[in-house]
C-alpha positions as CSV (number, residue, x, y, z in Angstrom):
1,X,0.0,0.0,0.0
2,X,1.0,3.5,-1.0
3,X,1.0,6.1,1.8
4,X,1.8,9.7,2.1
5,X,2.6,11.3,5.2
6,X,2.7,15.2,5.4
7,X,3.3,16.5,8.9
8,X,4.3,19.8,10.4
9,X,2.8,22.3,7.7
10,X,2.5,25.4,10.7
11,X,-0.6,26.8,8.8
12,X,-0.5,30.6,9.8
13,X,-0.7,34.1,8.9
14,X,3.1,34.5,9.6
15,X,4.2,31.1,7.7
16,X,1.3,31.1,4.9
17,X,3.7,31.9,2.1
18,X,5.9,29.0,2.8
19,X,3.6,26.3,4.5
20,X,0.8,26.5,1.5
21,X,3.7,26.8,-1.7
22,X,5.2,23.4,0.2
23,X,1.7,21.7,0.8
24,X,0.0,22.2,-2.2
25,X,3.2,20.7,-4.3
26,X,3.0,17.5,-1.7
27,X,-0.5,17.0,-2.5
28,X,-0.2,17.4,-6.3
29,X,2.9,14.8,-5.9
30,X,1.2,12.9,-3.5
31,X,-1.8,12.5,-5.9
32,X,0.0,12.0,-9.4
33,X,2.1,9.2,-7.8
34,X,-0.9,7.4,-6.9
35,X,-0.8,7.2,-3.2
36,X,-3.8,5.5,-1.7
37,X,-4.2,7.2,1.6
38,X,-3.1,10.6,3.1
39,X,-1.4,11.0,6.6
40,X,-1.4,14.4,8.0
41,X,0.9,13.2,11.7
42,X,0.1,16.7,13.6
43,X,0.7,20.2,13.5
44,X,-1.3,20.9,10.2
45,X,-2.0,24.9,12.2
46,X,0.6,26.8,14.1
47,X,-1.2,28.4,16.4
48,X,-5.1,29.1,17.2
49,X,-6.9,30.6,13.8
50,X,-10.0,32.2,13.5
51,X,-12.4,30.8,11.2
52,X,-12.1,33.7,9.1
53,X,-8.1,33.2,8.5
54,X,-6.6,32.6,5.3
55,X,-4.3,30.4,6.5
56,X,-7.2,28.2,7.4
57,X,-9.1,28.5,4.6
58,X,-5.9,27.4,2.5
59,X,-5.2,24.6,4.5
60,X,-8.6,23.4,4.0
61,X,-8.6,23.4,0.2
62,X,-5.7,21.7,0.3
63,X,-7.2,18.8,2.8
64,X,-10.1,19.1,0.5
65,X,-7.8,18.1,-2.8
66,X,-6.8,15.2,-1.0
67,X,-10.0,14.1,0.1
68,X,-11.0,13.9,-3.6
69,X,-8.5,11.7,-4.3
70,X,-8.0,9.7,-1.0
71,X,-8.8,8.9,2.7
72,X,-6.9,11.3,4.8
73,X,-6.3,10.9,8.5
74,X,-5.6,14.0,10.8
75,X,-4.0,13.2,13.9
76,X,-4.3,16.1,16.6
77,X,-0.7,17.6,17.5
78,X,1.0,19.6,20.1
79,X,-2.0,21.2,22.1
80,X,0.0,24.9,21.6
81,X,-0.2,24.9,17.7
82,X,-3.1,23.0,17.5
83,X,-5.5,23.8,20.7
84,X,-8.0,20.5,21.0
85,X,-11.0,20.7,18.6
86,X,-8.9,22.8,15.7
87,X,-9.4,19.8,13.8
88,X,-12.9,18.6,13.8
89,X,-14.2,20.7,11.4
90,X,-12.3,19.3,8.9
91,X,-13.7,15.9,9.8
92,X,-16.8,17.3,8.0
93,X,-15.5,18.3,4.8
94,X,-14.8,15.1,2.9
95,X,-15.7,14.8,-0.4
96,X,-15.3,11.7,-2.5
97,X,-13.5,10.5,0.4
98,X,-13.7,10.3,4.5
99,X,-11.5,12.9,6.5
100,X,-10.8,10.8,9.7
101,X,-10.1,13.2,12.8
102,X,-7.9,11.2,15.2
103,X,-8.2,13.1,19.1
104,X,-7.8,10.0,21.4
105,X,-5.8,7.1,21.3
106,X,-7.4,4.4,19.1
107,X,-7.1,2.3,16.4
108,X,-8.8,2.7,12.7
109,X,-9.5,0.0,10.0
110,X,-10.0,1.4,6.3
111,X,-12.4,-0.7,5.0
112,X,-14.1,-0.8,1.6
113,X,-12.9,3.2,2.0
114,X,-14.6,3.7,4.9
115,X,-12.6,4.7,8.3
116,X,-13.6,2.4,11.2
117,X,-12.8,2.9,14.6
118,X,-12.3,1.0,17.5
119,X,-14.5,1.4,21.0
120,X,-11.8,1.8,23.0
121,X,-8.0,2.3,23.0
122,X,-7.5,-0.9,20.8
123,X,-9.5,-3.3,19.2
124,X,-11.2,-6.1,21.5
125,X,-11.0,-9.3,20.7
126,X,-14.6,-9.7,19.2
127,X,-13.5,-6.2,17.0
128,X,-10.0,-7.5,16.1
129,X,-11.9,-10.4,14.7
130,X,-14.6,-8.8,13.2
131,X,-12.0,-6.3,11.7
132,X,-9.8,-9.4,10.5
133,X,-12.6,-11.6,8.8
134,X,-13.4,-7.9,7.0
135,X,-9.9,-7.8,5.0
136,X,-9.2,-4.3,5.6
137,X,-6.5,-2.4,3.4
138,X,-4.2,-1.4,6.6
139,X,-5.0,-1.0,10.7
140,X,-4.0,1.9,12.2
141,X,-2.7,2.6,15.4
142,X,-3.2,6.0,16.8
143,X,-1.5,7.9,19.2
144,X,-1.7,11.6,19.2
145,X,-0.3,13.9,21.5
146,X,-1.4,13.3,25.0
147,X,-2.6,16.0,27.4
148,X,0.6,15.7,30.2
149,X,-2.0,17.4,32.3
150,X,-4.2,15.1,32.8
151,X,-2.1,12.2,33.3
152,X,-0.2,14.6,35.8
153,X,-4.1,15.3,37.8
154,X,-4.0,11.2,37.9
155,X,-0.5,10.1,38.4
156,X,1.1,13.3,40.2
157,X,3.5,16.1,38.6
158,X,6.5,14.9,39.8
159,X,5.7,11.2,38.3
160,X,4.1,12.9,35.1
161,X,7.3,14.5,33.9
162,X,9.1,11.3,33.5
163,X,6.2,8.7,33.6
164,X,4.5,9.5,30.4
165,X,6.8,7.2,28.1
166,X,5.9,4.4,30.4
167,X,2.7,5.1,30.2
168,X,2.8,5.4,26.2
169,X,5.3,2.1,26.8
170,X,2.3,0.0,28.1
171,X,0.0,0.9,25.2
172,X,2.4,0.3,22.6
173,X,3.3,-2.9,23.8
174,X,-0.5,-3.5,24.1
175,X,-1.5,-3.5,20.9
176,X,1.8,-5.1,19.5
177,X,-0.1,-8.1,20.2
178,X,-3.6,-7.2,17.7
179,X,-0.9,-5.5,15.4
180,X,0.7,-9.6,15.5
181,X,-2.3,-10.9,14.7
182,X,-2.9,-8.7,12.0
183,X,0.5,-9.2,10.0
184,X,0.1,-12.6,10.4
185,X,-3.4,-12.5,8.5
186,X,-1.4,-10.5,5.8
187,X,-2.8,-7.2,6.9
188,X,-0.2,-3.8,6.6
189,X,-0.3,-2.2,9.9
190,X,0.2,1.1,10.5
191,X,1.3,3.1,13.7
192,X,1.1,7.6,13.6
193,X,1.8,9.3,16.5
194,X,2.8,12.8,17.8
195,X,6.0,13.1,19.8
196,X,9.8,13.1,20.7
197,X,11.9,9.7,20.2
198,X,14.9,9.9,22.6
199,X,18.3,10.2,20.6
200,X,16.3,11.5,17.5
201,X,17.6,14.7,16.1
202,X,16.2,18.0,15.6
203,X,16.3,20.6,12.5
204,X,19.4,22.2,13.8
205,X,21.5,18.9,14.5
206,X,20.7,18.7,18.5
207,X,20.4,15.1,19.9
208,X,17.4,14.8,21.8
209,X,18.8,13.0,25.0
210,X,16.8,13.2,28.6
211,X,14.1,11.2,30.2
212,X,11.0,13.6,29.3
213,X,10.5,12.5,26.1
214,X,7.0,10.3,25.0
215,X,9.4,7.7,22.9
216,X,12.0,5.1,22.7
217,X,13.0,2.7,20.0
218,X,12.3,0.0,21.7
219,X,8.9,0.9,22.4
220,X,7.8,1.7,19.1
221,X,9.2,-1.4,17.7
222,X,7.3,-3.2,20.6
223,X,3.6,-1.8,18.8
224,X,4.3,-4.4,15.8
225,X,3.4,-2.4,13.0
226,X,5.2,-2.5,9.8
227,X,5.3,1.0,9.4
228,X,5.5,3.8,12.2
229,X,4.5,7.6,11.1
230,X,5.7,10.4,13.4
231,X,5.4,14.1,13.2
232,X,6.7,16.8,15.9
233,X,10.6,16.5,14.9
234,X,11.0,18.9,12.1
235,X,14.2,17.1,10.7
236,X,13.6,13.9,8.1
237,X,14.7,10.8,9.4
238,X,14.1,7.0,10.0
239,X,15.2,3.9,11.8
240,X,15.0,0.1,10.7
241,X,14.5,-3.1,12.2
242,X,14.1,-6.4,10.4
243,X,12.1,-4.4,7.7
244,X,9.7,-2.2,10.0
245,X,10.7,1.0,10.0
246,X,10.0,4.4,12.3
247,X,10.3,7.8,10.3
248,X,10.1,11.2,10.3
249,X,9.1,13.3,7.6
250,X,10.0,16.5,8.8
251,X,8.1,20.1,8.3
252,X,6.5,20.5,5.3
253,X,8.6,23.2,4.6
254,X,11.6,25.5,5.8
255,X,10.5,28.0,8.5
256,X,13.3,29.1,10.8
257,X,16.9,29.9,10.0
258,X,19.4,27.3,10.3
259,X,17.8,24.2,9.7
260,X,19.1,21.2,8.5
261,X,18.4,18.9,5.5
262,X,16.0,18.7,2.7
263,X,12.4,19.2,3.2
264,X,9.3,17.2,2.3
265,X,6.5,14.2,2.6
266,X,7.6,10.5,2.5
267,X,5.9,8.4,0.3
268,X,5.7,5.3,2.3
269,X,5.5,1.5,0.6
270,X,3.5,-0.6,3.2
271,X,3.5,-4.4,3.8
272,X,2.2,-6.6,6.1
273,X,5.7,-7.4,7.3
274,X,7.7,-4.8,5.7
275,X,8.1,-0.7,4.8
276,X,9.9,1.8,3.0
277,X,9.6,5.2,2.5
278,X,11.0,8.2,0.6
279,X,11.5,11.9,1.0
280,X,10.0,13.6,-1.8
281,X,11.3,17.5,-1.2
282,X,9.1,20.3,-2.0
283,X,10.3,23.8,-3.1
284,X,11.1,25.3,0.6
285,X,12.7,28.3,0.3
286,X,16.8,29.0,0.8
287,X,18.0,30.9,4.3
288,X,21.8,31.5,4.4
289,X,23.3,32.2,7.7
290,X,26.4,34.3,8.5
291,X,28.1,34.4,11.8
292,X,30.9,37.3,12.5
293,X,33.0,36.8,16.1
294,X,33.3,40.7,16.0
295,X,32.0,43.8,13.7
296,X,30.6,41.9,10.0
297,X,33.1,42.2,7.3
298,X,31.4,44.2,4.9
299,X,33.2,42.9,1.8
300,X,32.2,39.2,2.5
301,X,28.4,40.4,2.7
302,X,29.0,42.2,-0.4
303,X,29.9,38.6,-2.0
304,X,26.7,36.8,0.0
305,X,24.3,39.8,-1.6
306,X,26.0,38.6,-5.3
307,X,24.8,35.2,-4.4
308,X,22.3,34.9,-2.3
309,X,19.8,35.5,-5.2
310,X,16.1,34.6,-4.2
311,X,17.4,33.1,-0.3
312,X,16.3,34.7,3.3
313,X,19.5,35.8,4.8
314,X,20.5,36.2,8.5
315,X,23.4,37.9,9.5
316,X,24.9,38.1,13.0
317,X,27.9,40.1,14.7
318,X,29.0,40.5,18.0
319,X,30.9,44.1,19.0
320,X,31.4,45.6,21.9
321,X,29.2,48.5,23.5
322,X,31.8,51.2,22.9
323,X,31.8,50.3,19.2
324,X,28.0,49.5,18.3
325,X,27.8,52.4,16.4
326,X,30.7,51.4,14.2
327,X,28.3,48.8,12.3
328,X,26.7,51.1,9.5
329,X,23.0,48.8,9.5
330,X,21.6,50.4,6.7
331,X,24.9,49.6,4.6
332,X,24.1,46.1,5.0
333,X,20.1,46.4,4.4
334,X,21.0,48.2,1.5
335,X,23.1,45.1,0.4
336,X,20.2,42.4,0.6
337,X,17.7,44.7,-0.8
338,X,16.5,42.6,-3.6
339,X,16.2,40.0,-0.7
340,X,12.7,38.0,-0.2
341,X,13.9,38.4,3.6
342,X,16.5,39.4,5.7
343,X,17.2,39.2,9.4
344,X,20.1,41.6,11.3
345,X,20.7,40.2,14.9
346,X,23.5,42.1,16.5
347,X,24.7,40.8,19.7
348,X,26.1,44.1,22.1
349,X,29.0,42.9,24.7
350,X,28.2,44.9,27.5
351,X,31.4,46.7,29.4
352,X,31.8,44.5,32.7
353,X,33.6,46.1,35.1
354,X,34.8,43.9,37.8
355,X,35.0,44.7,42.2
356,X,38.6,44.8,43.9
357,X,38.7,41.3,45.4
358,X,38.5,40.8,48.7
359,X,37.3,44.5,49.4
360,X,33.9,43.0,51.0
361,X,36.2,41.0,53.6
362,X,37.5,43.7,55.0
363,X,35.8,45.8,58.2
364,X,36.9,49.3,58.2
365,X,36.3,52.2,55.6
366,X,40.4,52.9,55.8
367,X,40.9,49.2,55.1
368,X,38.6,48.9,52.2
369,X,40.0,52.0,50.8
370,X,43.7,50.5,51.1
371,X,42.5,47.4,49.0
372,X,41.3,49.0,46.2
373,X,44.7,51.4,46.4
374,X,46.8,48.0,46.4
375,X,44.8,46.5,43.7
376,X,44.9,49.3,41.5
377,X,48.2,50.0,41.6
378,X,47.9,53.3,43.8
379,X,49.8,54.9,46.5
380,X,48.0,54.3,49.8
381,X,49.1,57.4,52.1
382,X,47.7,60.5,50.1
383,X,44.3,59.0,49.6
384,X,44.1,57.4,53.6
385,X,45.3,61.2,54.3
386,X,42.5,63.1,52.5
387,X,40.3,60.5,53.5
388,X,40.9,60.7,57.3
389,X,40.1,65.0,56.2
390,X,37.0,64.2,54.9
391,X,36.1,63.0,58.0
392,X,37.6,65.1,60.6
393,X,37.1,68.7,59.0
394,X,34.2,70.9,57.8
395,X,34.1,71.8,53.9
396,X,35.5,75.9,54.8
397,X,37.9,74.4,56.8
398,X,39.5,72.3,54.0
399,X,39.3,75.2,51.7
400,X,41.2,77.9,54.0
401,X,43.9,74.6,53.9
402,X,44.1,74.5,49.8
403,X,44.1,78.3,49.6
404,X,47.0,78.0,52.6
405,X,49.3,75.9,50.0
406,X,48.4,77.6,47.0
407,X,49.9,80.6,48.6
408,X,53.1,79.0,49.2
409,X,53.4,78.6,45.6
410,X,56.1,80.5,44.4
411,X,55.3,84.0,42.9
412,X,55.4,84.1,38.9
413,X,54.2,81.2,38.4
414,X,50.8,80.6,36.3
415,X,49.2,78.9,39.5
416,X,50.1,81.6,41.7
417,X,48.8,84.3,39.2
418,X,45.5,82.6,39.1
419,X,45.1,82.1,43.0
420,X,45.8,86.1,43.6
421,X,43.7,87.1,40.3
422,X,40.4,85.7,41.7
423,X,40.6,84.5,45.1
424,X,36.9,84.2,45.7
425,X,36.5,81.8,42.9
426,X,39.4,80.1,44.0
427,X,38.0,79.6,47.4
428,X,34.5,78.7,45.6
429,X,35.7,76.0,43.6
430,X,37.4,74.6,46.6
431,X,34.1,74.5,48.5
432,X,32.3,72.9,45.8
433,X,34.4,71.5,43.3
434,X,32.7,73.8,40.5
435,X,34.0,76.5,38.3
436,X,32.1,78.9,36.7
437,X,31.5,78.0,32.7
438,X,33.0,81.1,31.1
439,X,35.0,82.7,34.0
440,X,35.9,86.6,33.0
441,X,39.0,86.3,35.3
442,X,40.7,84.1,32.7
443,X,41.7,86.3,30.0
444,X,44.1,88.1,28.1
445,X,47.3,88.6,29.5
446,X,46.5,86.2,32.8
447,X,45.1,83.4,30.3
448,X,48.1,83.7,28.6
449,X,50.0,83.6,31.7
């Protein structure tokens, strides 16, 4: 059986451009290679959408394509890009075919075209036979994204955060046993799900390593099925075992900077004890990224302008706070003009100035004051002496002691001239520190002087 699996469009007003140019070339491909039913494993919205949206509107004439031309299953994603019920109005727009809405955790037989679903969490064993005797094309087994929530309400917090893949662990492993019974009758099974598979990586080559994740290996292997769909991971890629595999499509298409890896929908080829699948890329659009450890070389942007072409660009810097305004930004904008989009993200090193060490440590104000004059390199007696006059003498009486010195300053010299010229402002500015801005005592001859 031919199956393809879209996941991860992010529908949105922000990403329409991108997400509907990807989708509708998926479903075009999808349908001229004759694929026999559609997958859609989470994520089809980015966010809540009014009904009113474009984005949703586009994304349902694109399910709506598909539905002429196949059954399509929609299984509900992360609850933050697609809040709980976002889907079910598309489970009332099929056309020549059934759009199945998957919100629980079940399985689905396709039957003579038709979607049917199981009671519970898995076919019973009256169901499972009922379903077997009925030869249907494939069994699916349905797991989208559970609400952590709730399971924390009934198992605790602190057992939620790391108990869920147990949790999924023991349902897997569940209906391993009908999805055994199945292959053995010759029937494809199928497994879609929603989540994180621990060691997988993301777009930007991180290794997802931890125990909060919903999935191991081991556990999906443990469901049985032949093939298993995943969405959530927007990086395309797989893993094999005796000819069942587990794979990731990916995002539809490319919609942050830095990602890695081609983008598409895998066109899957389903048996009843065997799988395969393909990435067919759609036309994502090109993002360059350029890194500088200090101010951006402007000559090297002028060459990534040249051949950049049709691409988003990013550019990044790092320069101290000093020299910010040495970057010329509209310089560089100019440069990417004819740019679909480009991104400037400066990154300002603040000046850090650090505290004498071991200054806290010590008890006294003529102690601290001696730390910082040894750590900086300055001579202690002259600043413990004005210090210790601070705090033994008035502000008139440290004046009349300036004024007393400057007197002593031999006669002639420019200092001396000064002190006799204006004494008042003299004794002013030793009072407050403070000159007046354009003094009239400074001038001609006595400037000079």
């Amino acid at each position: 059986m031919k199956i393809a699996q879209f996941s991860d469009l992010h529908y949105s007003p922000e990403r329409l451009d991108e997400a509907d140019r990807c989708f509708g070339f998926a479903v075009q491909d999808a349908i001229a290679r004759g694929a026999r039913i559609a997958v859609v494993s989470g994520d089809s919205t980015d966010h809540r959408l009014d009904a009113h949206s474009p984005a949703l509107s586009a994304l349902a004439r694109q399910i709506y394509r598909l539905a002429a031309a196949m059954p399509v299953i929609l299984l509900q994603g992360t609850f933050s890009h697609e809040p709980p019920g976002t889907l079910d109005i598309f489970g009332l727009m099929g056309s020549t075919f059934e759009v199945f809405v998957v919100s629980r955790i079940q399985q689905v037989a396709l039957i003579d075209g038709r979607f049917h679903a199981s009671t519970g969490p898995l076919f019973d064993e009256n169901e499972l036979a009922s379903v077997i005797a009925k030869r249907p094309e494939a069994v699916f087994t349905c797991l989208p994204t559970v609400n952590k929530g709730q399971l924390a309400a009934s198992v605790g917090a602190l057992a939620a955060a790391t108990g869920l893949g147990d949790v999924l662990a023991t349902y897997l492993a569940a209906s391993g046993r009908n999805n055994s019974q199945l292959r053995e009758a010759g029937i494809p099974t199928v497994g879609i799900s929603h989540g994180t598979v621990v060691g997988c990586e993301t777009e930007h080559g991180v290794t997802m390593a931890g125990f909060d994740h919903e999935f191991s290996l081991s556990a999906l292997f443990d469901a049985q099925c032949s093939a298993f769909m995943l969405g959530h991971i927007h990086k395309s890629q797989s893993w094999e075992q005796g000819g069942r595999r587990i794979a990731y499509p990916g995002s539809i298409g490319r919609f942050h900077y830095g990602e890695q890896g081609e983008k598409g929908y895998l066109l899957w080829e389903v048996e009843a004890d065997s799988a395969s699948a393909g990435l067919v890329p759609t036309p994502s659009r090109r993002m360059v990224c350029i890194d500088f450890d200090g101010p951006p070389d402007m000559e090297r942007l002028a060459q990534l302008a040249a051949e950049s072409g049709d691409a988003f660009v990013r550019v990044r810097w790092q320069v101290d706070e000093e020299h910010r305004q040495s970057v010329d930004r509209a310089a560089i904008e100019a440069m990417f003009a004819n740019s679909p989009g480009l991104k400037i993200e400066p990154r300002i090193l603040p000046v850090v100035r650090s505290r004498a060490e071991g200054i806290s440590l010590e008890t006294s104000v003529d102690a601290k004051l001696a730390r910082w004059c040894e750590l900086t390199g300055v001579s202690v007696s002259p600043v413990l002496e004005r210090l210790q006059l601070l705090q033994s003498a008035d502000a008139a009486a440290i004046a009349e002691a300036v004024l007393a010195r400057i007197d002593q300053v031999p006669s002639g010299s420019p200092l001396s001239l000064v002190a006799r010229a204006a004494p008042d402002v003299n004794a002013a500015a030793a009072t407050t520190g403070t000159y007046p801005d354009e003094p009239d005592w400074l001038e001609g001859d006595l400037f000079a002087a």
